[in-house]
N, CA, C and O atoms as a Tripos MOL2 file, in Angstrom:
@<TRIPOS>MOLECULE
protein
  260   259    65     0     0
PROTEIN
NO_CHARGES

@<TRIPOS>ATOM
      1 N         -99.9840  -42.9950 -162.9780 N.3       1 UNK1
      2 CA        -98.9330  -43.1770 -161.9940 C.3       1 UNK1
      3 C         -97.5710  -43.0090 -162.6760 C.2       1 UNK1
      4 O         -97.3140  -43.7110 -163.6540 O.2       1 UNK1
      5 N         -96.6740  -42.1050 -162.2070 N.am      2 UNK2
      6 CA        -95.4070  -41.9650 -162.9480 C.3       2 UNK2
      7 C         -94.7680  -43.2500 -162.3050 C.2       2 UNK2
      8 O         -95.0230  -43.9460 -161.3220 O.2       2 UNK2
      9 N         -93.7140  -43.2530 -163.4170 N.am      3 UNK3
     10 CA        -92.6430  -44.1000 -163.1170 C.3       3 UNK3
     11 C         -91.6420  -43.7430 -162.3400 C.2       3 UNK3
     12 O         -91.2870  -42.5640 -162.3340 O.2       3 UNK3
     13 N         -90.9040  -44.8470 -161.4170 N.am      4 UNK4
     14 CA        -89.6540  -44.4300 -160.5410 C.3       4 UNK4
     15 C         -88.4060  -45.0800 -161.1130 C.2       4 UNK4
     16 O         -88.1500  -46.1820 -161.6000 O.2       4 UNK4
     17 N         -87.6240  -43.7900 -160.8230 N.am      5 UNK5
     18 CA        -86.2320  -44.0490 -161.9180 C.3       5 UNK5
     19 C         -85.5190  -44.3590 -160.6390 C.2       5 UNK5
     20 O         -86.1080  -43.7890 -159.7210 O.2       5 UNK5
     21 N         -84.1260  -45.2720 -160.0700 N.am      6 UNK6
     22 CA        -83.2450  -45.0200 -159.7230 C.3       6 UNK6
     23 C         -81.8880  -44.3080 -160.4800 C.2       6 UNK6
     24 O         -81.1350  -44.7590 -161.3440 O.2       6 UNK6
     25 N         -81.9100  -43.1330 -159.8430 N.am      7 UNK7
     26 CA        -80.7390  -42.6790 -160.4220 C.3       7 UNK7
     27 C         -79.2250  -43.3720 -160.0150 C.2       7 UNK7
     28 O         -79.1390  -43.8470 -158.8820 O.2       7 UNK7
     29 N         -78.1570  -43.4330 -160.8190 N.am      8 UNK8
     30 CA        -76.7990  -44.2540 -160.8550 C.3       8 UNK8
     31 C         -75.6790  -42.6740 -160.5100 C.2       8 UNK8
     32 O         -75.9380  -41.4930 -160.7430 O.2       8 UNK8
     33 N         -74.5700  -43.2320 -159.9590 N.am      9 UNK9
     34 CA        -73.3910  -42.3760 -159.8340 C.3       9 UNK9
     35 C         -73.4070  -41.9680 -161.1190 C.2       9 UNK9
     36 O         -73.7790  -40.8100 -161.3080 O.2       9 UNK9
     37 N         -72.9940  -42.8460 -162.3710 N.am     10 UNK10
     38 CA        -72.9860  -42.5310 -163.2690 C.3      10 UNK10
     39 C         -73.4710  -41.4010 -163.9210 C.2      10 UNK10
     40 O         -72.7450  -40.6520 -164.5750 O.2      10 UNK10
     41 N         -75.3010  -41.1680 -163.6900 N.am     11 UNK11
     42 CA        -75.5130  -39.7920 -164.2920 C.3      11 UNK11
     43 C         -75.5890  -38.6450 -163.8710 C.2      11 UNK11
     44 O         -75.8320  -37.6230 -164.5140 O.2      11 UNK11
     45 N         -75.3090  -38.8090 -162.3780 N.am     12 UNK12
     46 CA        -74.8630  -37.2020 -161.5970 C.3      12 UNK12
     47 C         -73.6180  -37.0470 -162.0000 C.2      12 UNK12
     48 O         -73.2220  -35.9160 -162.2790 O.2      12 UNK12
     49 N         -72.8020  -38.1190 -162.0990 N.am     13 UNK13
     50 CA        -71.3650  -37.8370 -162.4650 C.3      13 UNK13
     51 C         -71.0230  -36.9590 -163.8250 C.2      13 UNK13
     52 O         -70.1480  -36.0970 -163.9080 O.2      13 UNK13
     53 N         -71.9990  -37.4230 -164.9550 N.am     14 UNK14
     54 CA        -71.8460  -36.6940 -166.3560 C.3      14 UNK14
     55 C         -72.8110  -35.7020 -166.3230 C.2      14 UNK14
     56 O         -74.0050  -35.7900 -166.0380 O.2      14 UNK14
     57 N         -72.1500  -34.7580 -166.6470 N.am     15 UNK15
     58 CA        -72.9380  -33.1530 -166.7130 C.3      15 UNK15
     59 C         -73.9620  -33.2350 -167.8850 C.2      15 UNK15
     60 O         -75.0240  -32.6270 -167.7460 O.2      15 UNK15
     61 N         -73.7560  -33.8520 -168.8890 N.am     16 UNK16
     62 CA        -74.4730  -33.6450 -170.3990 C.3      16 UNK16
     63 C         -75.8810  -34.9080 -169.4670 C.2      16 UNK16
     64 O         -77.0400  -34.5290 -169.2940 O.2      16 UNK16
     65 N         -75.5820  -35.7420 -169.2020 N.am     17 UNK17
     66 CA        -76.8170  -36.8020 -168.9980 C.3      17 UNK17
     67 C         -77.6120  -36.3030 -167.3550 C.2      17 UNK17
     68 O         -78.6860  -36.7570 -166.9620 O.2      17 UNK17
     69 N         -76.7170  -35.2370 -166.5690 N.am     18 UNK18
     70 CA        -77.7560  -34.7510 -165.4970 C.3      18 UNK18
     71 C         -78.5420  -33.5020 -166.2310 C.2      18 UNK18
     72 O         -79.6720  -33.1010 -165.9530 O.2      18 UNK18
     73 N         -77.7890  -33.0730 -167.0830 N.am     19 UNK19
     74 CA        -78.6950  -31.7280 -167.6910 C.3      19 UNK19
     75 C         -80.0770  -32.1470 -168.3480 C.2      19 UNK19
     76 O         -81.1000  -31.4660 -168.4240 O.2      19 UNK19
     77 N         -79.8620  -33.3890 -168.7870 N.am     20 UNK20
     78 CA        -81.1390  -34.2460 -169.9480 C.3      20 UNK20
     79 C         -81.7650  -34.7730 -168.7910 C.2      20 UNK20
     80 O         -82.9920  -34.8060 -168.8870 O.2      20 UNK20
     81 N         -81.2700  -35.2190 -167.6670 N.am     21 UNK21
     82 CA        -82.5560  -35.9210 -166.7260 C.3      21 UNK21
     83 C         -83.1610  -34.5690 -166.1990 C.2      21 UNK21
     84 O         -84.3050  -34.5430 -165.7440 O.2      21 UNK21
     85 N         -82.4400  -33.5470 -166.2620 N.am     22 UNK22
     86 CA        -83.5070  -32.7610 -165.0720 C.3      22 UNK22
     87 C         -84.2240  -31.5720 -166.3660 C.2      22 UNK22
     88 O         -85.2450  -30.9010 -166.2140 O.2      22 UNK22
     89 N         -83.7410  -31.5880 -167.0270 N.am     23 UNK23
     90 CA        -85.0340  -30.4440 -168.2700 C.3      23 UNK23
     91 C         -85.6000  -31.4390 -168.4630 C.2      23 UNK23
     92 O         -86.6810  -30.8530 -168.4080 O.2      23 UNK23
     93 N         -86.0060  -32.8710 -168.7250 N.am     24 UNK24
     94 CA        -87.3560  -33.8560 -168.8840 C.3      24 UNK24
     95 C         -87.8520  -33.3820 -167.4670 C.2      24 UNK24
     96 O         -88.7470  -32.5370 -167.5010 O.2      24 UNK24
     97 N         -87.4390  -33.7690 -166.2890 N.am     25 UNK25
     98 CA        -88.0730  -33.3280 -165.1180 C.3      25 UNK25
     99 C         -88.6960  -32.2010 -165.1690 C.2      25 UNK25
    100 O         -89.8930  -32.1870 -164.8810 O.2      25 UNK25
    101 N         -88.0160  -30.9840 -165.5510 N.am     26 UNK26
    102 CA        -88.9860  -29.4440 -165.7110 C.3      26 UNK26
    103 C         -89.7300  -29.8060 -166.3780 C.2      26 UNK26
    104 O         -90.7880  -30.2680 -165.9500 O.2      26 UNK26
    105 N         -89.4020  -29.7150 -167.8760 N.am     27 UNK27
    106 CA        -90.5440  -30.3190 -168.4550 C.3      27 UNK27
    107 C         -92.1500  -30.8790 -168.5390 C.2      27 UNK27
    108 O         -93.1910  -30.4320 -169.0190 O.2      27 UNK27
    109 N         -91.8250  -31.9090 -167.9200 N.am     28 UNK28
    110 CA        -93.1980  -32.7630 -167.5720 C.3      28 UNK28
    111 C         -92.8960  -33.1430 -165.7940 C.2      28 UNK28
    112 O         -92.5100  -34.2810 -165.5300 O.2      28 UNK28
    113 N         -93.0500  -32.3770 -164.9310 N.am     29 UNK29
    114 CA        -92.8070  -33.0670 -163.3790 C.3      29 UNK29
    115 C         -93.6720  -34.5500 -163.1060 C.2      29 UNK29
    116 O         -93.3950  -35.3570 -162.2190 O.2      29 UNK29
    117 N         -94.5620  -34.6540 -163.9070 N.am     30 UNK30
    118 CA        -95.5600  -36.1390 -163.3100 C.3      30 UNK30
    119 C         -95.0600  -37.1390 -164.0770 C.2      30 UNK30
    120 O         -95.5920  -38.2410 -163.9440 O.2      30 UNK30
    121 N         -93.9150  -36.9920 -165.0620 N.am     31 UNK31
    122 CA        -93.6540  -38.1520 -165.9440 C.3      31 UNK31
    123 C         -93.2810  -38.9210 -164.9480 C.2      31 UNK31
    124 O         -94.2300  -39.4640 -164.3820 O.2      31 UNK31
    125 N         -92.2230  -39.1670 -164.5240 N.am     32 UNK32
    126 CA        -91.1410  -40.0210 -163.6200 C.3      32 UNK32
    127 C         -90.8960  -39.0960 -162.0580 C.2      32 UNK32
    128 O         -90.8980  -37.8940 -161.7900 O.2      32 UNK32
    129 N         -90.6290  -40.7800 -160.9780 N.am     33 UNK33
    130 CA        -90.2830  -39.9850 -160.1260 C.3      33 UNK33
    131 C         -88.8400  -40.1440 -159.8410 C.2      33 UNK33
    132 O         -88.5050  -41.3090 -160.0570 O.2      33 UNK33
    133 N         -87.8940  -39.4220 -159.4490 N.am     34 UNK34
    134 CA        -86.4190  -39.9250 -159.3440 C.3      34 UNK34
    135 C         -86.0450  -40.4720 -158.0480 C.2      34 UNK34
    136 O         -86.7990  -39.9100 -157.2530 O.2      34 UNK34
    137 N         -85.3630  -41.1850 -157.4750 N.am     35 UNK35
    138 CA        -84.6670  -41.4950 -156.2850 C.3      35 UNK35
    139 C         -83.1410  -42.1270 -156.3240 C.2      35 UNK35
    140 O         -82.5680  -42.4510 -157.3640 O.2      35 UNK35
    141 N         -82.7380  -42.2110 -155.3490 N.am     36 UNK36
    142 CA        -80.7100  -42.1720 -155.2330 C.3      36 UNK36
    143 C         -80.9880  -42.0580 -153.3960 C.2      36 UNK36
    144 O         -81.8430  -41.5690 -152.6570 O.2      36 UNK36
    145 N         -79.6720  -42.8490 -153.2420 N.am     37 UNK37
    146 CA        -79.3460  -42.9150 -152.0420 C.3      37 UNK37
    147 C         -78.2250  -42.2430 -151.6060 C.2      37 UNK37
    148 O         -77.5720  -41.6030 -152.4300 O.2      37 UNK37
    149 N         -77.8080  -42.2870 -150.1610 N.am     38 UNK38
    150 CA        -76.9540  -41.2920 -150.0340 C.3      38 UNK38
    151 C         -75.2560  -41.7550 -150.3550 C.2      38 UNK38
    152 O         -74.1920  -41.1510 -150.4900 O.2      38 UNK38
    153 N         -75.7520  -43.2990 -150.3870 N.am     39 UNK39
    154 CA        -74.0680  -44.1570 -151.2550 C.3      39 UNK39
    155 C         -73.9530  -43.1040 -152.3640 C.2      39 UNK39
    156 O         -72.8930  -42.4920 -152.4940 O.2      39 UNK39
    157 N         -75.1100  -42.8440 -153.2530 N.am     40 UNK40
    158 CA        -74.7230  -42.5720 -154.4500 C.3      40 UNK40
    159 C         -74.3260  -41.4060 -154.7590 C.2      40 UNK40
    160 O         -73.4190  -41.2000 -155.5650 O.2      40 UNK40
    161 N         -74.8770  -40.6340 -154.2320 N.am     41 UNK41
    162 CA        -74.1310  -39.5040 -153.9520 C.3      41 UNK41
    163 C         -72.7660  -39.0170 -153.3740 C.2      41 UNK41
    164 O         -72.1770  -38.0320 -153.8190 O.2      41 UNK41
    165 N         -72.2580  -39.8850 -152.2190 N.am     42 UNK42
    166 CA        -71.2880  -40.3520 -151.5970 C.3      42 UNK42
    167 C         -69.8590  -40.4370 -152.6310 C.2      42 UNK42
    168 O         -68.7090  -40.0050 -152.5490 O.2      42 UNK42
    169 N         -70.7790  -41.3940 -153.8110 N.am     43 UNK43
    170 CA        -69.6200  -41.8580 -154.8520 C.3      43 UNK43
    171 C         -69.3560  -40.5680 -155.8620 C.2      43 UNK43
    172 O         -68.2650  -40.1420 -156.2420 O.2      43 UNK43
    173 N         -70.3320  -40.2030 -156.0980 N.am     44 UNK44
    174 CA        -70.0940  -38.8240 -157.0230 C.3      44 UNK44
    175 C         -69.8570  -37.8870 -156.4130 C.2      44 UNK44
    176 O         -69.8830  -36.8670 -157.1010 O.2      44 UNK44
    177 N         -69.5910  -37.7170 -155.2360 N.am     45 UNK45
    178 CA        -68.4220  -36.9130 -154.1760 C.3      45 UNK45
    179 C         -66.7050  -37.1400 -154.6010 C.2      45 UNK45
    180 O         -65.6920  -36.5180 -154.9220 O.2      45 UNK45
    181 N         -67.1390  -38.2620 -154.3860 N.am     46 UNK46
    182 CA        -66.0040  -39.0700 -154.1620 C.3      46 UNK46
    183 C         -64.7590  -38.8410 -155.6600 C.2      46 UNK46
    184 O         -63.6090  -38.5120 -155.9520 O.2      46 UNK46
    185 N         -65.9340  -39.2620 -156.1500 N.am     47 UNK47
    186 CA        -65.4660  -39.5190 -157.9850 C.3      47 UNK47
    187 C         -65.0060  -37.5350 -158.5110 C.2      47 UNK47
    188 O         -64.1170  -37.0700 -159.2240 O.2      47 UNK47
    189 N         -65.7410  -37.1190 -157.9950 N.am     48 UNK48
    190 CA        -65.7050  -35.4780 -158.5250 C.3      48 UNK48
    191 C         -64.3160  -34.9630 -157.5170 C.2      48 UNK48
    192 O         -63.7150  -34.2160 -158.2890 O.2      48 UNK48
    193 N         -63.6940  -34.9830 -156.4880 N.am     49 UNK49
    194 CA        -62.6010  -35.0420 -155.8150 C.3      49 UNK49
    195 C         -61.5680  -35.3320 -156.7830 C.2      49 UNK49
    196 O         -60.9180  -34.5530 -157.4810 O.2      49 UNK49
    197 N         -61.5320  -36.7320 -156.6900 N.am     50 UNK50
    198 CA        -60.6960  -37.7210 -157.5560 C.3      50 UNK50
    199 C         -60.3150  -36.7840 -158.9730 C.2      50 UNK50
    200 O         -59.1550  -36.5640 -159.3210 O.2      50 UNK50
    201 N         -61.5200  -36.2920 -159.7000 N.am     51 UNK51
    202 CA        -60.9510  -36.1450 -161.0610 C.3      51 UNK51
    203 C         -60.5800  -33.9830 -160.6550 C.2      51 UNK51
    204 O         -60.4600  -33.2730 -161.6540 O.2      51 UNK51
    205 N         -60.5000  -33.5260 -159.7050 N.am     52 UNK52
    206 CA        -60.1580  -32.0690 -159.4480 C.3      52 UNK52
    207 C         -59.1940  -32.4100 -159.0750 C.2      52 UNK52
    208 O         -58.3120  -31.7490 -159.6230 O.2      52 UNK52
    209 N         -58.6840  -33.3310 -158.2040 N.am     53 UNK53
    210 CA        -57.3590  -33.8350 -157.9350 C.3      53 UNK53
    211 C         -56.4250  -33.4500 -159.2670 C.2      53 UNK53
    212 O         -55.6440  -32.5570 -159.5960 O.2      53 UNK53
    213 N         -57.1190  -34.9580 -159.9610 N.am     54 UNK54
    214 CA        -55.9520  -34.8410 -161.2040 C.3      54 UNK54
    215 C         -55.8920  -33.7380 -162.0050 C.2      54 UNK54
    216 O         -54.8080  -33.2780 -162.3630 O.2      54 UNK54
    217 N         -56.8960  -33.2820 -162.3130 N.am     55 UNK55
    218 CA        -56.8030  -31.6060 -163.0640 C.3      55 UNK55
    219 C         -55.6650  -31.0130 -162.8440 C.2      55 UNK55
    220 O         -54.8130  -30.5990 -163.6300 O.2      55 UNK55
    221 N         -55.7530  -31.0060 -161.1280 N.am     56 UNK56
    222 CA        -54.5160  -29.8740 -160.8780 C.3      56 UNK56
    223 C         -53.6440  -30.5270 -160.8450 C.2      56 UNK56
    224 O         -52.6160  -29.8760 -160.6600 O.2      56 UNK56
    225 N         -53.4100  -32.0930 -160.9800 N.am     57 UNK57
    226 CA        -51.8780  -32.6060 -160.7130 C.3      57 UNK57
    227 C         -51.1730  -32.0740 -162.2830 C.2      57 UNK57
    228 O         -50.0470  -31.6170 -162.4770 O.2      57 UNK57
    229 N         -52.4360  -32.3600 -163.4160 N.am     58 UNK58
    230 CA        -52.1880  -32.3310 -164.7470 C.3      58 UNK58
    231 C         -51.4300  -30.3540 -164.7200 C.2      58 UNK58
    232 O         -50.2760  -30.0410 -165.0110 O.2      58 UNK58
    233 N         -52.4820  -29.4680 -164.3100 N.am     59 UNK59
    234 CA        -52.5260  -28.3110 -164.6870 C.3      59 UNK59
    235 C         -50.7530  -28.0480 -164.2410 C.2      59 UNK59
    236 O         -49.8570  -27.7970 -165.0480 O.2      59 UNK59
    237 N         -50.5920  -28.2090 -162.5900 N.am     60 UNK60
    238 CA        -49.1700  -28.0410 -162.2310 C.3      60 UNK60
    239 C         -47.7720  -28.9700 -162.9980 C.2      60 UNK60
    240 O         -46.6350  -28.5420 -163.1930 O.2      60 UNK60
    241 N         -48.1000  -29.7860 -163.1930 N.am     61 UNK61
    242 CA        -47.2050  -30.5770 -164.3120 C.3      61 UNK61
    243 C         -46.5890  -29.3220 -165.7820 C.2      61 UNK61
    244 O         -45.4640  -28.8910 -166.0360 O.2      61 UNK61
    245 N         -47.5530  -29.1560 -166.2620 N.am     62 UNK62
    246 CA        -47.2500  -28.2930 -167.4800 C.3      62 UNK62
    247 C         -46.6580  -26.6950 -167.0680 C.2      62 UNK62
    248 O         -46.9720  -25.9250 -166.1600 O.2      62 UNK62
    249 N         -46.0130  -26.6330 -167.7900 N.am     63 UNK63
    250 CA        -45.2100  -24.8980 -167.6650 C.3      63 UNK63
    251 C         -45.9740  -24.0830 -168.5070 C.2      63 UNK63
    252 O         -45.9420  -24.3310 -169.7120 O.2      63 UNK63
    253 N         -46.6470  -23.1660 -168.0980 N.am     64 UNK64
    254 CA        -47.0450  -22.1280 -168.5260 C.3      64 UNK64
    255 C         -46.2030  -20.9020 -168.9080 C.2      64 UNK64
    256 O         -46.0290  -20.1950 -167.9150 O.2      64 UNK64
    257 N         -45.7720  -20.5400 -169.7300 N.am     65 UNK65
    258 CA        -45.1970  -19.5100 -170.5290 C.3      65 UNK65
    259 C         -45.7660  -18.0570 -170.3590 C.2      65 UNK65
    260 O         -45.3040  -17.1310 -171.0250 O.2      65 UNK65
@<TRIPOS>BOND
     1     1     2 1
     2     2     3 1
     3     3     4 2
     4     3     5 am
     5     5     6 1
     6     6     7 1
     7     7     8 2
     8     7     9 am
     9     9    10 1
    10    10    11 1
    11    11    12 2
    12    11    13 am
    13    13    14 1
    14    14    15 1
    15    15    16 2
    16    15    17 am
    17    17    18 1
    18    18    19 1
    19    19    20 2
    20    19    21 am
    21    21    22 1
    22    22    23 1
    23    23    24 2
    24    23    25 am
    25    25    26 1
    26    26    27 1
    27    27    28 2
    28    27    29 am
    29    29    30 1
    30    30    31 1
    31    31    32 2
    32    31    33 am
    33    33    34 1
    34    34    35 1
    35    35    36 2
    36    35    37 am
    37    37    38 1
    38    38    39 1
    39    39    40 2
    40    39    41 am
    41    41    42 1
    42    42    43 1
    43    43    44 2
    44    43    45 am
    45    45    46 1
    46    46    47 1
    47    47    48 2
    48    47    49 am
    49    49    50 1
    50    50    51 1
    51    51    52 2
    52    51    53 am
    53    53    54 1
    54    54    55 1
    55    55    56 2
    56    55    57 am
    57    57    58 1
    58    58    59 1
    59    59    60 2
    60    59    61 am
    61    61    62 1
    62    62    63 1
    63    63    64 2
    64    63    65 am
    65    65    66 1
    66    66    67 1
    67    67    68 2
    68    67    69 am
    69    69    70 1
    70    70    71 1
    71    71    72 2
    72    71    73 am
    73    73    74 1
    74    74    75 1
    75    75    76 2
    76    75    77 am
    77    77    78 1
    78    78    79 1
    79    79    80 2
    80    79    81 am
    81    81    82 1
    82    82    83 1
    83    83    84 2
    84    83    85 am
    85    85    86 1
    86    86    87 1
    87    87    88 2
    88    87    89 am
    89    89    90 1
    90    90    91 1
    91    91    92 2
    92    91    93 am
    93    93    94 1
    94    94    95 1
    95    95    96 2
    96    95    97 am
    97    97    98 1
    98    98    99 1
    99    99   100 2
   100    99   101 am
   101   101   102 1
   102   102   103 1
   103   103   104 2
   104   103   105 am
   105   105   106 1
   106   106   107 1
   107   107   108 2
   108   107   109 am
   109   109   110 1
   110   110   111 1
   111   111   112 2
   112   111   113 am
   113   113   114 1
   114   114   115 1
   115   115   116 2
   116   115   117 am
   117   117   118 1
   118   118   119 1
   119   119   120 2
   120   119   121 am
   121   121   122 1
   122   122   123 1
   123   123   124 2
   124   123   125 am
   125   125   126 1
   126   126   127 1
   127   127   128 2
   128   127   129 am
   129   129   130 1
   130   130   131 1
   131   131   132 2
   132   131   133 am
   133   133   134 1
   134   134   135 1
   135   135   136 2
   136   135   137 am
   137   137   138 1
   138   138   139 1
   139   139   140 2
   140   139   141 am
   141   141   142 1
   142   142   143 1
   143   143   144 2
   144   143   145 am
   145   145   146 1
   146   146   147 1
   147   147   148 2
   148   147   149 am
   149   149   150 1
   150   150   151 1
   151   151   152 2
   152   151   153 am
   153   153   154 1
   154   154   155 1
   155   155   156 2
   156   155   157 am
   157   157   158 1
   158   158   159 1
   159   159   160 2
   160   159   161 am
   161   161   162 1
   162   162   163 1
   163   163   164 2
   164   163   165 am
   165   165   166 1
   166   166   167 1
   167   167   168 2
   168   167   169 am
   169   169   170 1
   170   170   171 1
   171   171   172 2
   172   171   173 am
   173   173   174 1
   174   174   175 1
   175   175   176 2
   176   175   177 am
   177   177   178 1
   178   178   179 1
   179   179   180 2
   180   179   181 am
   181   181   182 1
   182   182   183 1
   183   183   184 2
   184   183   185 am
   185   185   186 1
   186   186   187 1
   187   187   188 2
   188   187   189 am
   189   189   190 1
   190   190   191 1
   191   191   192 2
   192   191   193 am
   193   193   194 1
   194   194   195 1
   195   195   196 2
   196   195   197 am
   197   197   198 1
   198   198   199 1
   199   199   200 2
   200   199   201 am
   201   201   202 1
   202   202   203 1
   203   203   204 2
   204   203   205 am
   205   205   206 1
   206   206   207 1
   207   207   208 2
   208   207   209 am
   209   209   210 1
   210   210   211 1
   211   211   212 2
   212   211   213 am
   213   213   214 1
   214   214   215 1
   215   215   216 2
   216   215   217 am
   217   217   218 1
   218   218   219 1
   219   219   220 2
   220   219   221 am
   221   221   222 1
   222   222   223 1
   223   223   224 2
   224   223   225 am
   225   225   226 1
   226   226   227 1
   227   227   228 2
   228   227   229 am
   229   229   230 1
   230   230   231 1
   231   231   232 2
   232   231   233 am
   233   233   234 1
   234   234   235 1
   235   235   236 2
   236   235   237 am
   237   237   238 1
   238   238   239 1
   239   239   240 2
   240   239   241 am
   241   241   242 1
   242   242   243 1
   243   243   244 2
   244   243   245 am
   245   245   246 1
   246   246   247 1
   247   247   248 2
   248   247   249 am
   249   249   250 1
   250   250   251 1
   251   251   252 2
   252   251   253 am
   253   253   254 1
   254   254   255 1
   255   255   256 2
   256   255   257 am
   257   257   258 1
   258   258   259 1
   259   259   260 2
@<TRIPOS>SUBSTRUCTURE
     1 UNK1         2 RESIDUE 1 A UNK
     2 UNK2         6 RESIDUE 1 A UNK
     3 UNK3        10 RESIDUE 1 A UNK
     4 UNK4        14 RESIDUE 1 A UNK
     5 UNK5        18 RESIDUE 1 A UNK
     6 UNK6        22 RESIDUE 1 A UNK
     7 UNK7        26 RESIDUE 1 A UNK
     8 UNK8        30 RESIDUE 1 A UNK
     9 UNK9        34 RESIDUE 1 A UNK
    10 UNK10       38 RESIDUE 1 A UNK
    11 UNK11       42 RESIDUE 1 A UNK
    12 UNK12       46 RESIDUE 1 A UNK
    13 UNK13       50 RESIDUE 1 A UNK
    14 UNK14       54 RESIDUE 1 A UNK
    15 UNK15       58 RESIDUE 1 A UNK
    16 UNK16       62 RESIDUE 1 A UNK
    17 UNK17       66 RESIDUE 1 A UNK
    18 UNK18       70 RESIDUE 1 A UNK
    19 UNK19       74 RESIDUE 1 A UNK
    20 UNK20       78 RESIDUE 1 A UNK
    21 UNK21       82 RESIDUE 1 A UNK
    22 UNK22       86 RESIDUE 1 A UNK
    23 UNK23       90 RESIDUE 1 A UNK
    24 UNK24       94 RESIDUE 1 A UNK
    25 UNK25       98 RESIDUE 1 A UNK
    26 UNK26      102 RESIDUE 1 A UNK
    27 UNK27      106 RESIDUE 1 A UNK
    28 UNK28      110 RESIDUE 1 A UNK
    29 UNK29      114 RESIDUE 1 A UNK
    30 UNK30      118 RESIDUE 1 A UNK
    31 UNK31      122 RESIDUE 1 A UNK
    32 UNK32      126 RESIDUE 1 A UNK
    33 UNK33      130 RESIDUE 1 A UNK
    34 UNK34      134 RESIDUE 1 A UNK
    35 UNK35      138 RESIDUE 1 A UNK
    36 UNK36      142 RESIDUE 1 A UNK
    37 UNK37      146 RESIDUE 1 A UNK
    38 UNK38      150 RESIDUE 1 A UNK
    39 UNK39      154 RESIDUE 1 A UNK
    40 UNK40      158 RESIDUE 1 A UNK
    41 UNK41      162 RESIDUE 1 A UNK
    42 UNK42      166 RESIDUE 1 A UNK
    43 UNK43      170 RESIDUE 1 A UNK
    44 UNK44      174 RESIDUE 1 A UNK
    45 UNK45      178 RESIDUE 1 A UNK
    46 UNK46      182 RESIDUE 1 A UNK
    47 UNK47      186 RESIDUE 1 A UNK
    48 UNK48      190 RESIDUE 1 A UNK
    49 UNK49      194 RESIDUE 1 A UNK
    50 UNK50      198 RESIDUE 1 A UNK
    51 UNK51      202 RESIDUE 1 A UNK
    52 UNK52      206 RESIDUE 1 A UNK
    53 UNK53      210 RESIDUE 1 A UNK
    54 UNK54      214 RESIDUE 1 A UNK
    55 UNK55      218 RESIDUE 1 A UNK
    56 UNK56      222 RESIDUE 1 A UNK
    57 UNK57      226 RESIDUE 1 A UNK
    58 UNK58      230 RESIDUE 1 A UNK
    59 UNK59      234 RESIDUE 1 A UNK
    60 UNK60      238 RESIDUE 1 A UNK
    61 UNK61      242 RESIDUE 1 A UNK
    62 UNK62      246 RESIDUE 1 A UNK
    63 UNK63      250 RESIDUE 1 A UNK
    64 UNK64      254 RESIDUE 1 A UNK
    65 UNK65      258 RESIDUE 1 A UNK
């Protein structure tokens, strides 16, 4: 019987720790099973907005030459 992971905002949010959950997933598919709700996703909407926001507040701030 695999194990069930809840997945966190946290690791959809970081690219390096969703890349490592889902090549174990290719990997071996019967190891673990994953689940997340639609809050959580919701938040890593939310959170991924938030930081494209500031990108461009940052990017338009600076003078490009």
């Amino acid at each position: 019987m695999p194990q069930r992971f809840f997945v966190d905002t946290n690791v959809f949010y970081s690219k390096t720790l969703m890349d490592w959950l889902f090549l174990l997933k290719q990997e071996n598919n019967t190891m673990f099973q994953l689940h997340a709700t639609e809050d959580v996703f919701a938040e890593v909407a939310l959170n991924m907005q938030k930081s494209t926001r500031a990108c461009q507040d940052i990017s338009s701030a600076v003078e490009w030459n």
